[in-house]
N, C-alpha and C positions, 0 to 999 in steps of 0.2 A: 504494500500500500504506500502510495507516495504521499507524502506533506503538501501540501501547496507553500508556494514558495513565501505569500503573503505573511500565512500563520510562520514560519522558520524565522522571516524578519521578525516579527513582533518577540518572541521567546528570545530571540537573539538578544533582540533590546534590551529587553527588561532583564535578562541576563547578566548583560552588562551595566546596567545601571544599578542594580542591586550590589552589584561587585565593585564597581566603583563606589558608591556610597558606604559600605563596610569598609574599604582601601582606607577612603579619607576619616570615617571616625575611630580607623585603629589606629592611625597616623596621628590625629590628634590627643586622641586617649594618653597615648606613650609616650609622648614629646615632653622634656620639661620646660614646665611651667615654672619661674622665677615670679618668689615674693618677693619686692622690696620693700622696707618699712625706713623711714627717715625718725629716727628718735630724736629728743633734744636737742638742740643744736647750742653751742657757750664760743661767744664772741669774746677773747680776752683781749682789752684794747691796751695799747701802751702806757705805760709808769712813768712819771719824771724820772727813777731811775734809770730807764731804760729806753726812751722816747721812742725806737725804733721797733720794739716788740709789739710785734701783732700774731695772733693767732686764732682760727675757729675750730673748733670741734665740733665733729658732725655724724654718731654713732650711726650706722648706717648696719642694719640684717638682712640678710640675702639668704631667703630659704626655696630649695628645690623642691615644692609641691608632687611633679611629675614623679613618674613611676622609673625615666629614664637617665643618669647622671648626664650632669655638664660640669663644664669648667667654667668660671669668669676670668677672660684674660686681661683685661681692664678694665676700669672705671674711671670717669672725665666729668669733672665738674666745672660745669659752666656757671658764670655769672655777672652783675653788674655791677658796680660800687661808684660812687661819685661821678657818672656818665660814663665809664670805663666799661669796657669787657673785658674778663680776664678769663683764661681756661686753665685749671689744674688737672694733672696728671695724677691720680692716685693709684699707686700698686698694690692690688690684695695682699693681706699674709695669706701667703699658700700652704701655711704648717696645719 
């Protein structure tokens, strides 16, 4: 008994679309997901002892939600201060 070719396309289809839709939500299932949380941030401004000391502090947690590890190989903090932009470089501890 032959198919018609009509019904062959449609199973085909739907086939494929079923398998591509499972594709992409095991793809996203397993992917990690990165929480960032910005904690309190301590602006330490300069002392007459020290007129040039500036410093901010800026606890920063980075949790892997996802079921798959990653690496963070950097992080870059942008920002503004007195009309300026400025960009810092910050290296994870990787211990």
């Amino acid at each position: 008994m032959l198919i018609d070719n009509g019904i062959l396309a449609i199973i085909g289809a739907i086939t494929g679309t079923v398998s591509l839709g499972i594709l992409i939500y095991k793809t996203w299932k397993e992917k990690p997901r990165l929480s960032i949380v910005i904690q309190k941030a301590w602006w330490y401004i300069h002392t007459p002892d020290d007129p040039k000391f500036n410093m901010i502090i800026i606890p920063v947690r980075i949790d892997n939600t996802g079921s798959n590890g990653t690496t963070v190989y950097a992080i870059q903090l942008d920002f503004h201060n007195k009309g300026k932009s400025h960009t810092t470089p910050i290296i994870p501890d990787m211990t």
